[in-house]
C-alpha positions in Angstrom: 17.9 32.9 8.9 16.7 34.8 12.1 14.0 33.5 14.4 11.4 35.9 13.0 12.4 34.6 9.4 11.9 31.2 11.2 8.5 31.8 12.5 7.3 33.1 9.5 8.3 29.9 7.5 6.7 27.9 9.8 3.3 30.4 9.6 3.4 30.2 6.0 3.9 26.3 6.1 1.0 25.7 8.4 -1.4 27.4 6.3 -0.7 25.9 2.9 -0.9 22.4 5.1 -4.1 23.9 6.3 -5.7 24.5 3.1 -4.1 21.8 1.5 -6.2 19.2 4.1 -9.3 21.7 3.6 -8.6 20.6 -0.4 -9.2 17.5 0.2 -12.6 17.6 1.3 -13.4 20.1 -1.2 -11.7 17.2 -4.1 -13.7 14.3 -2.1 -17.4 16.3 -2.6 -16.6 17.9 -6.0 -14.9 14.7 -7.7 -12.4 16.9 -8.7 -8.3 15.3 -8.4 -6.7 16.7 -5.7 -3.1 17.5 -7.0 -4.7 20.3 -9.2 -5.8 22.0 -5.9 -2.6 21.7 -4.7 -0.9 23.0 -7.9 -3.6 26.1 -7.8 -2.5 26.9 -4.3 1.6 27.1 -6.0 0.2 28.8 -8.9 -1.6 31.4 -6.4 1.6 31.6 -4.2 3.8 31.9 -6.9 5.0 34.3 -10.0 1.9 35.9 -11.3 -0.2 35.4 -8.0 -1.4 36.6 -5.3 2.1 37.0 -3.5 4.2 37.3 -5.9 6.6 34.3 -5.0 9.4 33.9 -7.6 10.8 30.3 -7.6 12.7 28.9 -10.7 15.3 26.2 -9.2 14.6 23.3 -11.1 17.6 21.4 -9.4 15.9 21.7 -6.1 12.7 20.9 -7.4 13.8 17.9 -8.8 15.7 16.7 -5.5 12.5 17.4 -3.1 10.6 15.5 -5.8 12.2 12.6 -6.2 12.4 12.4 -1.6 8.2 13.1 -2.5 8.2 10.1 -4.8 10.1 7.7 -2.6 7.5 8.8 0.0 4.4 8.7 -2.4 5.8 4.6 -3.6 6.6 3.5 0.0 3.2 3.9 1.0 2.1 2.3 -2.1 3.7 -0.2 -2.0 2.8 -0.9 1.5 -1.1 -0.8 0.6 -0.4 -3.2 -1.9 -1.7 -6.3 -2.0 0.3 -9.5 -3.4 -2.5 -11.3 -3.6 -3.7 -9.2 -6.1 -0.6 -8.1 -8.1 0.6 -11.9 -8.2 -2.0 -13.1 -10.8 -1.0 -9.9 -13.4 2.6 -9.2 -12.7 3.5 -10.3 -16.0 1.2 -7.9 -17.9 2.4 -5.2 -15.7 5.7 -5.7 -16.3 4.8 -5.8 -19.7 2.9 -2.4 -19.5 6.1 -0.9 -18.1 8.3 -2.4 -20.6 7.4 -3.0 -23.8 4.4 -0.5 -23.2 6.5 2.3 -22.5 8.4 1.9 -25.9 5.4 1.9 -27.4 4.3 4.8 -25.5 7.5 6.8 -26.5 7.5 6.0 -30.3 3.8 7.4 -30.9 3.6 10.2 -28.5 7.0 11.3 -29.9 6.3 10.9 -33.3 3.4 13.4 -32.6 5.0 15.9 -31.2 7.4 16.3 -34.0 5.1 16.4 -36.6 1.8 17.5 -35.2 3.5 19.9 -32.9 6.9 20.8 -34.9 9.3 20.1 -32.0 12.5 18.7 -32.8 13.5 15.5 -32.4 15.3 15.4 -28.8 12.5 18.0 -27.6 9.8 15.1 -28.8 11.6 12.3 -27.4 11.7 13.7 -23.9 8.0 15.0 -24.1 7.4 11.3 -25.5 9.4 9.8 -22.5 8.1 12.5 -19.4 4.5 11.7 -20.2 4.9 7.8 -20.7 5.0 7.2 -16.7 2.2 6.6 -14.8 1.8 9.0 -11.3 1.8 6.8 -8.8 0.1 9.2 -6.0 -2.7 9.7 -8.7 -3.2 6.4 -9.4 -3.4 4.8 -6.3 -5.4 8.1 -4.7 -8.1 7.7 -7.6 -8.4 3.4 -8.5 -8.4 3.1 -4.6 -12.0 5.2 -4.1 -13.5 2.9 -7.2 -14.5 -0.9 -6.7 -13.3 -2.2 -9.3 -11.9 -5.5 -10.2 -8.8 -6.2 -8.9 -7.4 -7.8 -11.6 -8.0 -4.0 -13.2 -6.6 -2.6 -9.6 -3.5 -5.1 -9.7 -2.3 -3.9 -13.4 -2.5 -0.5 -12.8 -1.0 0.0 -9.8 1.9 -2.5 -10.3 2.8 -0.7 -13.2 2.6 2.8 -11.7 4.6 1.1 -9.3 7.6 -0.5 -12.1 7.6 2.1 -14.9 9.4 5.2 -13.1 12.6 3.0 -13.1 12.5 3.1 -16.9 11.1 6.4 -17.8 13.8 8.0 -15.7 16.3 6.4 -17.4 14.8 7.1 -21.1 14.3 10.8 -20.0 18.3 11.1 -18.8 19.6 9.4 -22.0 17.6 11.9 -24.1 18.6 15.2 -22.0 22.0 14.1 -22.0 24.3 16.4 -24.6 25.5 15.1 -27.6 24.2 11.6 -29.5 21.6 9.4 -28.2 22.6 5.6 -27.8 21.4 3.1 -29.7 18.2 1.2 -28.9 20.3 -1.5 -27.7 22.4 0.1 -25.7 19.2 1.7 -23.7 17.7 -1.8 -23.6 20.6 -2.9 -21.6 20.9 0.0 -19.2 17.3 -0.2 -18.6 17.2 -4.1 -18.0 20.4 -3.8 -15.8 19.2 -1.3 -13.4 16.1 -3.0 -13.0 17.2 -5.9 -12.2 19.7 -4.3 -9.4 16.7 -2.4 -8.0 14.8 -5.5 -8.0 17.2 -7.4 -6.3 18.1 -4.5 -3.6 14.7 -3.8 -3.1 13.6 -7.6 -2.2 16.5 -8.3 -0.3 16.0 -5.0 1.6 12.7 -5.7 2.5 13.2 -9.2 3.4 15.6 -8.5 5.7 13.3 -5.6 7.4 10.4 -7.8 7.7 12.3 -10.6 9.1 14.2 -8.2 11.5 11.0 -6.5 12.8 9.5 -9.2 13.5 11.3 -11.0 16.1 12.9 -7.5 17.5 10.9 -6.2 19.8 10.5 -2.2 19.6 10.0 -0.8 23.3 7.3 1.4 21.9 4.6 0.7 18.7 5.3 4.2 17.6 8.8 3.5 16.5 7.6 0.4 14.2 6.0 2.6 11.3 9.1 4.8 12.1 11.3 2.2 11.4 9.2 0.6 8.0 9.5 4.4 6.7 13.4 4.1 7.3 13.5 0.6 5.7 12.1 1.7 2.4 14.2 4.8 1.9 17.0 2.7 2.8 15.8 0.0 0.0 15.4 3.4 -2.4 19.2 4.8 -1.4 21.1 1.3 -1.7 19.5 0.7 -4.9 20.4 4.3 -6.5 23.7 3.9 -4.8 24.5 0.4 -6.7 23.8 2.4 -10.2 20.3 0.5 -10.0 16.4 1.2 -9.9 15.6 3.6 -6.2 12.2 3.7 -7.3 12.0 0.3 -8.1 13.9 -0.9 -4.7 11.6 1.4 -2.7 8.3 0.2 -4.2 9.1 -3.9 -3.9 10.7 -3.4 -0.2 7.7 -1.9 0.9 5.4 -3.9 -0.9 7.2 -7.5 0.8 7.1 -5.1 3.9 3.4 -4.5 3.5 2.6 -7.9 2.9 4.5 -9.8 5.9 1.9 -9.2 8.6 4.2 -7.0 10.5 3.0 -5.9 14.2 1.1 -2.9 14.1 0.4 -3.0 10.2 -2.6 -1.1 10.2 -0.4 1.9 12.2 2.2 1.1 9.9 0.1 2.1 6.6 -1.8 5.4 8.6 1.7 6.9 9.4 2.7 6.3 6.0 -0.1 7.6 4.3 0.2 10.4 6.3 3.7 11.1 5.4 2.6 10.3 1.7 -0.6 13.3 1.9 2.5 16.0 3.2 4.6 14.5 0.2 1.8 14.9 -2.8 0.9 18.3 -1.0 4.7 20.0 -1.2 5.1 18.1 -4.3 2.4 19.6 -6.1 2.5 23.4 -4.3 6.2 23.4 -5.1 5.4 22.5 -8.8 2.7 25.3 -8.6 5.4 27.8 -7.7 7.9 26.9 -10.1 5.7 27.2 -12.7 5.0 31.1 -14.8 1.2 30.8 -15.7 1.9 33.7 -18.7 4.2 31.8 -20.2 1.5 29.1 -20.3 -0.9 30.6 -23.2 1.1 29.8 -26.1 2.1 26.0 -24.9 -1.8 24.9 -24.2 -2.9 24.1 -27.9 0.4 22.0 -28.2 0.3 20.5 -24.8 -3.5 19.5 -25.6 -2.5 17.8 -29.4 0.6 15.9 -27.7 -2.2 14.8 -25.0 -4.7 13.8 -27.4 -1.9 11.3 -29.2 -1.2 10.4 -25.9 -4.7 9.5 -24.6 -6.4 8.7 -27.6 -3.3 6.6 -29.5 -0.5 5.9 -27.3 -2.3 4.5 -24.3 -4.7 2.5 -26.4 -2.6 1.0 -28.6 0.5 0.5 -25.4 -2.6 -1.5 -23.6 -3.4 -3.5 -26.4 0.0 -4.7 -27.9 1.4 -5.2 -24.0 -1.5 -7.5 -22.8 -2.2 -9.5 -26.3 -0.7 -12.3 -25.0 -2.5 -12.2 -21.8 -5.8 -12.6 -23.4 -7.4 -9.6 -20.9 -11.0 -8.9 -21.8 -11.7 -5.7 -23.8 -13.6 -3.6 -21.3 -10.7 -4.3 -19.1 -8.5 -3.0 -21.8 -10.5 -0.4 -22.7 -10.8 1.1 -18.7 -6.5 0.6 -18.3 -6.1 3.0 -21.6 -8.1 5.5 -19.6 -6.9 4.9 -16.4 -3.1 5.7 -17.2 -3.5 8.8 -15.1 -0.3 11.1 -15.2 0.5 13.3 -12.1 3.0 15.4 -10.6 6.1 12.6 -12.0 5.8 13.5 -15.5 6.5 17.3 -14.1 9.2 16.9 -12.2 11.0 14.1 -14.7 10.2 17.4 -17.0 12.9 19.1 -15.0 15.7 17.4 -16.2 16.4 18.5 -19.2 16.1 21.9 -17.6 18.8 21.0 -15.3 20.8 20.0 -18.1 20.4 22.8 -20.0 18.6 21.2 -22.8 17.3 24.2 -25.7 13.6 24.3 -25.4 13.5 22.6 -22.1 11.6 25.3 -20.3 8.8 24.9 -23.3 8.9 21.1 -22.7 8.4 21.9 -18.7 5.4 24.3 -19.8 3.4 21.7 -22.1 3.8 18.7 -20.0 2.6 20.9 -17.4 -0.6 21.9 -18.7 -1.5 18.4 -20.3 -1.1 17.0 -17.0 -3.3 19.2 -15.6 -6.2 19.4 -18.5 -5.8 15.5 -19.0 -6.0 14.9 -15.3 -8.5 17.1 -15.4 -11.2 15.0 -18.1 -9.9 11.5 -16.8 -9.9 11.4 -12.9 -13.5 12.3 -12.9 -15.0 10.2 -15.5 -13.5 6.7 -14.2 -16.1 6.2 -12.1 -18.4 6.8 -15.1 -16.7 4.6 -17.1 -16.1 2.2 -14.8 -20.2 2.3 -14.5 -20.3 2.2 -18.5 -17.7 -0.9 -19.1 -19.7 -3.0 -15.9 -16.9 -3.1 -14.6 -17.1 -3.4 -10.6 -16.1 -5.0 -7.8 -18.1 -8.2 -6.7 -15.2 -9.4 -4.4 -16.3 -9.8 -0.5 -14.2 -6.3 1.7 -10.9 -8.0 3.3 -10.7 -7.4 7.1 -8.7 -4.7 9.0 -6.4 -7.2 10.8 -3.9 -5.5 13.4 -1.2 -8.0 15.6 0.4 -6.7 18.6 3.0 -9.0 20.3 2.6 -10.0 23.8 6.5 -10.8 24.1 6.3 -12.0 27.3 3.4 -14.3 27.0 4.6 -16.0 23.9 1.9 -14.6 22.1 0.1 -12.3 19.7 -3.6 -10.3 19.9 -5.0 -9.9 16.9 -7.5 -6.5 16.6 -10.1 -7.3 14.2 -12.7 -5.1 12.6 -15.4 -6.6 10.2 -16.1 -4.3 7.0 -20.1 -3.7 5.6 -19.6 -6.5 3.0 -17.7 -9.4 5.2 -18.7 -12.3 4.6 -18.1 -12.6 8.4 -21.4 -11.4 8.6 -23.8 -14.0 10.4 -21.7 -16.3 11.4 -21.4 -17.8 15.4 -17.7 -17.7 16.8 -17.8 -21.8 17.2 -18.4 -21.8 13.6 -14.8 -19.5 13.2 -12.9 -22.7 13.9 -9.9 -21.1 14.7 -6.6 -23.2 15.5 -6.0 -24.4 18.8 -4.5 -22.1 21.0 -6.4 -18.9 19.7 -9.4 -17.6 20.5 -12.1 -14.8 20.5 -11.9 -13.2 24.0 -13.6 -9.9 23.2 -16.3 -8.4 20.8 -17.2 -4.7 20.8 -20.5 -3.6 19.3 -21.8 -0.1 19.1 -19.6 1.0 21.7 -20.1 -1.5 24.2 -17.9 -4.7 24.9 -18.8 -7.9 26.0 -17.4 -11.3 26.1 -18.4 -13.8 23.4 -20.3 -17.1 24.1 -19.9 -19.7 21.0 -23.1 -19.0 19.6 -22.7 -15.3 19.5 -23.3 -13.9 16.0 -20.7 -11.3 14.4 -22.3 -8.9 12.7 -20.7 -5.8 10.5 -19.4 -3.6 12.7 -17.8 -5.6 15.3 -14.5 -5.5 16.7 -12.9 -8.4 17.7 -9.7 -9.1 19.9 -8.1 -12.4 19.5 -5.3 -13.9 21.2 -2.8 -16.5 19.7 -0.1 -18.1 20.8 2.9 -17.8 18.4 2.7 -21.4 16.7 -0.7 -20.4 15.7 -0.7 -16.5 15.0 -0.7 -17.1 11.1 -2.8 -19.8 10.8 -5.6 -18.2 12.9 -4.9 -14.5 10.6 -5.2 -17.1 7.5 -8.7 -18.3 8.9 -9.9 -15.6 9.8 -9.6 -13.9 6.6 -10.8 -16.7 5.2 -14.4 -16.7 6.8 -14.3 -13.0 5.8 -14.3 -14.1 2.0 -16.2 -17.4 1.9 -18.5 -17.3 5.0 -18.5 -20.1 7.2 -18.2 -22.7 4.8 -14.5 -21.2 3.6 -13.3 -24.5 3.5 -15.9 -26.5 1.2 -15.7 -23.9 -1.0 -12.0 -23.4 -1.9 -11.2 -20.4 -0.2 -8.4 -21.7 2.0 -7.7 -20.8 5.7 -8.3 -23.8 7.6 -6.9 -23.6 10.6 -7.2 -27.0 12.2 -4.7 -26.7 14.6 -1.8 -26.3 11.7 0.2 -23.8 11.7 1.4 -24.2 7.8 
């Protein structure tokens, strides 16, 4: 490649990022899910567009994906929070298990007859579309209050059932006889629980690790939480285990271990996950023919139909029986199992291994994803609206750390959201642990040091400073007044900070 070549990569790059971020304002206004932008700028680039870009390397596709995905479930995992997850991860688990079998079975079984596919075809349609997108899940439950028992489920299970699905998708696009159930059962069980285990330890040792290392600059910390997780997602593939799954549970631990610089942490990541979802989706775009599309939308639309109307349903409803979840709940998670740009590149692999009839397989989950996507991502909200189903929790506070190595000690940034509970109440009536305190409040622009009858209101920014026996259990109290108001304590909410450090 010359330097001119060079330069005009890096021209042509820049715009697509360009309009890609002008998308997303456009999505935001017009409700409409971003990744089908993004797949309209790859449809424009590409064959039968506006230049005339022909791209058909599946293999390569399928590698930058799955380096998207890790990126897309690293910063979910690190928005994640275990407080939430922990009450449901049993019914997530089940929704990515047992669920996904479910899934399979039906949407398979529809394809073959409703569609005339043949069997292996079916089985891979059945297994592609079965998974959860990640990126689309978190980018659309994460702009809706809802409960988070509803928010825990869903995005747990985006976050478990890749491991599977990919595993279900190989076996079927492999040539020659599918193994048994049994066999599958065991592959799939036995990678899991290596990713699982990779992906804890991993993260457990990164948390640990970062915090008591101290970085000489707070740009390298998100650097080095990035690295951590793609480190959890290559050990784990490398031990013949779960990546996805190793990826998503290391970052989720690292998310949830009050890491210095956390908030930085997550804005570097999500930025790195925005640049993933948008080459993701434009190199999907370009990969795809759009004529070859008219005679695979009817069938994509009756596999989706089985999908949304009978598979999903039913995969909610036998999975969570035995967790007794209300029905509207039930009712929201069948149409809230949003499918993104994972089902499309998982429908590469049989193209990569030459399966007959993959490149019709590519073409109908294509379109289903994006007519499907199209119907469900803006009528969530409405549903959401229809079912009652909103959030009534207090917001959590944006809590930042900082180390002061020197001193021994930590500050704490602070910012108090619209619906804090924080709201009101005088910093005496805080009680934070001994050796912390609030030395600075800004508000509306202007800073000023708090007396102990100063009021918080929304809006404020606080800086506290902690010693390091007391960091946790003043971030514990702290949140803690943000939830229950002054009177945390009395009413169950935890946090009290008298001078433990527990």
């Amino acid at each position: 490649m010359t330097v001119h070549q060079l330069n005009e990569l890096l021209l042509i790059c820049s715009l697509v990022l360009l309009i890609a971020v002008a998308a997303v304002r456009i999505s935001s206004r017009s409700g409409l899910p971003s990744l089908l932008l993004y797949l309209g700028i790859g449809i424009a680039i590409g064959q039968d567009g506006i230049f005339d870009v022909r791209f058909d390397d599946a293999r390569l596709t399928q590698v930058i994906g799955y380096a998207a995905l890790v990126v897309i479930l690293a910063e979910g995992g690190l928005s994640t929070k275990w407080k939430e997850i922990k009450p449901v991860l049993p019914a997530a688990v089940a929704l990515s298990t047992v669920g996904i079998a479910v899934s399979v079975g039906i949407t398979a079984a529809g394809a073959h007859y409703l569609v005339g596919l043949e069997w292996r075809q079916a089985l891979i349609i059945g297994a592609v579309v079965s998974s959860t997108d990640a990126a689309a899940v978190f980018s659309v439950l994460r702009k809706v209050p809802l409960p988070s028992r509803v928010t825990g489920v869903l995005e747990a299970e985006s976050g478990f059932n890749d491991a599977p699905v990919v595993i279900l998708v190989i076996a079927f696009s492999t040539a020659g006889p599918v193994d048994d159930w049994y066999v599958l059962i065991g592959k799939i069980a036995l990678e899991l629980a290596i990713g699982a285990a990779i992906g804890l330890a991993t993260g457990w040792l990164g948390a640990f690790g970062l915090r008591h290392v101290a970085l000489p600059a707070s740009g390298l910390y998100p650097i080095a939480v990035m690295a951590i997780a793609v480190v959890a997602y290559a050990a784990g593939a490398m031990a013949h285990g779960s990546g996805f799954l190793a990826v998503y549970l290391a970052s989720m631990l690292l998310g949830n271990s009050r890491l210095p610089h956390a908030p930085a942490n997550r804005g570097f990541a999500e930025g790195l996950g925005w640049i993933a979802q948008i080459g993701m989706f434009v190199l999907l775009g370009l990969l795809v023919t759009p004529s070859e599309l008219v005679d695979d939308f009817w069938p994509a639309v009756v596999v989706g139909l089985v999908l949304t109307m009978v598979a999903r349903p039913l995969e909610v409803f036998v999975s969570l029986l035995p967790f007794r979840i209300p029905w509207p709940e039930q009712v929201l998670m069948s149409w809230a199992g949003l499918r993104g740009a994972v089902p499309i590149i998982l429908a590469t692999i049989p193209m990569v291994y030459g399966i007959e009839g993959s490149r019709r397989v590519f073409n109908i989950v294509f379109v289903l994803v994006v007519v499907y996507t199209l119907v469900q991502g803006p009528t969530l909200p409405w549903l959401a609206r229809a079912l009652h189903l909103r959030s009534t929790d207090a917001a959590d506070l944006g809590i930042e750390s900082a180390p002061l190595e020197r001193l021994r000690g930590h500050l704490l940034s602070v910012t108090i959201p619209e619906e804090s509970k924080m709201h009101g109440v005088e910093v005496a009536e805080l009680r934070l642990p001994a050796g912390s305190a609030v030395t600075l409040v800004v508000r509306e622009g202007k800073s000023f040091v708090p007396l102990p009858s100063t009021v918080l209101r929304r809006g404020d920014e606080l800086l506290v400073v902690a010693t390091d026996p007391v960091r946790d259990a003043a971030e514990r109290r702290l949140r803690a007044v943000g939830q229950g108001g002054k009177l945390a304590d009395w009413l169950g909410t935890g946090g009290n900070g008298r001078g433990r450090s527990d």
